[in-house]
Structures are given as structure tokens and as C-alpha cells.
N, C-alpha and C positions, 0 to 999 in steps of 0.2 A: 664854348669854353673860352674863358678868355686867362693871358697867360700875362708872366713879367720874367725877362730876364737881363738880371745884372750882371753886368761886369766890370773887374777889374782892371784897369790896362796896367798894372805894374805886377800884377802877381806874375811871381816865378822870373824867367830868363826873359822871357816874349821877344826872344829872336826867331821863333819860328813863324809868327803870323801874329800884321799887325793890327790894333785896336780897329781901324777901318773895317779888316779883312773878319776878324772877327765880330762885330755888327752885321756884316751884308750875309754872312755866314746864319748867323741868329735868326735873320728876320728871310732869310731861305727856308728855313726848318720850320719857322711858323707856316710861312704860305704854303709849304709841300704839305702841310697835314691841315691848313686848313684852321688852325689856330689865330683869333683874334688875340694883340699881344704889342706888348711895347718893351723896345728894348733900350739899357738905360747905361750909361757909361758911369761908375764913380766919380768923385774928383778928388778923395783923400779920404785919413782915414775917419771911422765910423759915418761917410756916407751913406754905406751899404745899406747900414743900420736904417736911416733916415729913409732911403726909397723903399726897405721893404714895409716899413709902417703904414707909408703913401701905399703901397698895393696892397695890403689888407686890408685897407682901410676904404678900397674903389672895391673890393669884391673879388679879385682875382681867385682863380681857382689853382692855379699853380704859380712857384717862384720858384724861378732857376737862379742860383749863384756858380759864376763863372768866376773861378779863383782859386786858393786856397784855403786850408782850414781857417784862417782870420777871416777871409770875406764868406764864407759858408758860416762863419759861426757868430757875426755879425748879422746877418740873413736870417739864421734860423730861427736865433736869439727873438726875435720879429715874430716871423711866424708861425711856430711853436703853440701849439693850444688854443691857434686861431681860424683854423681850419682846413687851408689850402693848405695841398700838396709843395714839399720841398725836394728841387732836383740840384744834381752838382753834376757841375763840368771843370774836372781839375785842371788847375793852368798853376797850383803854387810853386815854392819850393821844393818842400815835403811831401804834399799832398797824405796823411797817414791816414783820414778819413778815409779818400775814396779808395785807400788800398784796401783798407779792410771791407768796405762793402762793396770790391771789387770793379766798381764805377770803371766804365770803357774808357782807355784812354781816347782815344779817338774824338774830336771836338762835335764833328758827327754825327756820329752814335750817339755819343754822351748826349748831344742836345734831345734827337729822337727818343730816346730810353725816357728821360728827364719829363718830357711834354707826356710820353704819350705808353711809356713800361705800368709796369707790376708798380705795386705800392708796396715797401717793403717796410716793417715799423721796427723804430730802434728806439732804445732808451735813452734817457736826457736826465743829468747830473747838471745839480746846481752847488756852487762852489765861489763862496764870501758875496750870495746876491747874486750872480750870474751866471746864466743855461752854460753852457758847458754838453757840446756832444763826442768828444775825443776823450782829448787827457787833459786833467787842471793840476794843477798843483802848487807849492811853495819852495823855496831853493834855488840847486842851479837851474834847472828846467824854466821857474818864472825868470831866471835872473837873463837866462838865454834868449829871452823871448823878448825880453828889454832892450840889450844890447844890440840884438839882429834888426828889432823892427826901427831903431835908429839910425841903421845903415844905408846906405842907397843902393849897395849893390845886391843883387841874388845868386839867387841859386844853389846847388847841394855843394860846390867849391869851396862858397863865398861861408857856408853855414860851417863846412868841415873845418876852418882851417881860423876861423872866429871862435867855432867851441875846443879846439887844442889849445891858445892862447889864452881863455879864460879858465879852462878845466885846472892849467897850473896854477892861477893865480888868486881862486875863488876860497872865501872863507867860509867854512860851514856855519850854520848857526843853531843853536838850540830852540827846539820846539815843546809845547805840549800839547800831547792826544787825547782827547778825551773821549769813551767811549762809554755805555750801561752798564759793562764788568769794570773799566779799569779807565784809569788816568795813567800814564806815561810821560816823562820829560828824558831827550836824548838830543844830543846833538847828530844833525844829518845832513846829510848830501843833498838827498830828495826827498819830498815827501809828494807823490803822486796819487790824484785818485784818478782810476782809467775807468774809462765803457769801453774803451777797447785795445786793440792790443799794444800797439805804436803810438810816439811821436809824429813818424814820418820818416822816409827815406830808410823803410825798413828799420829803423832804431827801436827796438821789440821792448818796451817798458815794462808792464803786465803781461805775462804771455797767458795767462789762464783770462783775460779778459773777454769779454766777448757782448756787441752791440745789442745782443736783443733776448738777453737772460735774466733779465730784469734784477742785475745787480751791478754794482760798482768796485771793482776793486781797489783797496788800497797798498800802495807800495811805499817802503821807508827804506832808505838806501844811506848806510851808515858813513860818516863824518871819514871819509880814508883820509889817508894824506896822499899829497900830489901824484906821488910815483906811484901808488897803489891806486890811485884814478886809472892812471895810463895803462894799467897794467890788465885791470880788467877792464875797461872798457870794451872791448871786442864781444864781450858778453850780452851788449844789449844789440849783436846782430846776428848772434846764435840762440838768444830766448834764452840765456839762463842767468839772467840778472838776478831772477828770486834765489839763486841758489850762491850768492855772497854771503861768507860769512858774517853772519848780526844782523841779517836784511831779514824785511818780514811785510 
């Protein structure tokens, strides 16, 4: 079996263990099991992208991404319908992926599960041309996703206190849905489509979402004004976002 696993050295805090520690780590897990494997550092972003192309492209039988949902979804983006196995070992932010499919925190674990666990299949949404295995969408969520990946710092602090600043300041815009019953035009918040249930750091988007029912849900989350952002927002850490009024 021959393996690849990437990693980030920026995703998340990475004050607990560093890029080094995580390499000698990696290529332990290989030798303990016995796995031919090479391990590959990033250097920015859509690297990821670029080495896992290079490893589909040599044969490999699995690919680990060490990161978060961007370098997982960079990764997969890759290997997706190309045959080998894809593992993750959370190191983001958010990490909302591996919460939903449970992925061991443990750097450890994670990597043994990764190389050497169950195969478990989940479904893949595509959204404006690109795979997509969490949640895509258009709105504040893309607009947050802009702002944060421009920043240097991390972490759920750096992420909490980036999206109260913009949550006052952010203008909704109007959309149109177009669907085989119906056409739709609304001004909105969000317009989410999930495989599963979270953003990350438990922020519960779709709560009726789920990775491997082979459907997608869509969420639209109505145009509030400022103070009524604030006010429910605590909503998307109890799962009942869907239950705003004018939200569907």
C-alpha cells in the first residue's frame, strides 16, 4: 500500500505541536503499520490542491489531509472519483467536517483510523463548478470565508469576534432560486446548500443535514437587520436556525 499525507502548518492555532513534530509524527504512523508513504508539507494556499493531483496521479492508494475543512476540501476536490481513499486529521479552525463524521481528535488516532480504519462513503456537492463536501453557499457565510482567509490570525477567538464585527456591518443582497416547480427572488442573509450539518465550531446550519443520504439541503436565511442578526444568532448553536421566521 502506498500512502501520501499532507499537511498544513498553518491550519488552526498550531500551538500545540509543531510542523516538524507533526512530519516525524506522520511518517511514525507510516512505519508502525508498515505503510509505504510520503509526507508533504504545503507552502500556501491551493497547494494542497497541487500535491494531491501529483499523488493520484503516482498511484497512491490513500490521501491523508492534515488540516482543515479548506485543506480537506482542497485534497478531496483532487481525489474524489479518482479512486484512492481520503483520510483527515483535524488541525483547523472549525474543523465542521470532522465533527460530523466524528474524525478522532487525536493526531494519532486520526492518522492510524486514516491509513488503516473502515471506509466510510459520504456524499459530494458541487456548487458554481466546485466539489464541495461540507457546506457551500453564497452571502454572509461566503463573504466570511473571504474576510477570515485574508487574515493571519486563527482560531475560534480570532473567527468569533471577526464575525460580530461584520454580522453589524454586512449588507444582504438579493438572490434568484431557481428550482423545476418554481423560481424565487428574495433578498437574504444566507443562502446555504449543506451535506452536512455545520459550518464548524458546532455553528449547526442545516440541522436535518446529514453526509451520506444522498441528499443536499438547502438553507435561505432571511435579509434581518443588524439587531435581529444578534439576536438570534445563538440559534445556529441550538439547531434551530430552520425555525426563523421567512427561513426555508
Amino acid at each position: 500500500m502506498q500512502a501520501g499525507i499532507i499537511i498544513n502548518p498553518i491550519a488552526g492555532t498550531n500551538t500545540h505541536r509543531t510542523v516538524d513534530a507533526r512530519v516525524e509524527l506522520a511518517r511514525t504512523v507510516l512505519s508502525n503499520k508498515g505503510i509505504e508513504g510520503k509526507v508533504i508539507v504545503t507552502g500556501g494556499p491551493g497547494h494542497a490542491r497541487s500535491i494531491a493531483r501529483e499523488l493520484v496521479e503516482r498511484g497512491v492508494e490513500t490521501v491523508v489531509a492534515w488540516g482543515g475543512d479548506g485543506t480537506f476540501n482542497e485534497v478531496a476536490s483532487q481525489v474524489a472519483f479518482s479512486g484512492p481513499v481520503i483520510g483527515l486529521v483535524p488541525a483547523g479552525s472549525g474543523n465542521g467536517l470532522a465533527r460530523e463524521l466524528l474524525v478522532d481528535w487525536e493526531p494519532f488516532r486520526a492518522l492510524e483510523i486514516a491509513l488503516c480504519g473502515d471506509i466510510q462513503w459520504i456524499d459530494i456537492g458541487e456548487f458554481g463548478g466546485q466539489l464541495f463536501f461540507n457546506v457551500a453557499g453564497v452571502g454572509f457565510d461566503a463573504h466570511m470565508a473571504t474576510v477570515f482567509n485574508s487574515k493571519n490570525g486563527r482560531g475560534s477567538f480570532q473567527y468569533f469576534m471577526t464575525t460580530l464585527r461584520e454580522l453589524a456591518i454586512y449588507k444582504p443582497k438579493c438572490y434568484t432560486l431557481k428550482s423545476d416547480q418554481t423560481i424565487m427572488t428574495k433578498r437574504a442573509l444566507v443562502i446555504a446548500v449543506a451535506n452536512t450539518r455545520q459550518y464548524g465550531n458546532r455553528a449547526i446550519i442545516a440541522p436535518m443535514a446529514r453526509p451520506d443520504d444522498g441528499l443536499l439541503e438547502l438553507v435561505v436565511l432571511p435579509a434581518l437587520s443588524p439587531l435581529s442578526r444578534f439576536w438570534h444568532a445563538p440559534r445556529l448553536f441550538t439547531g434551530s436556525v430552520h425555525r426563523l421566521p421567512d427561513a426555508w
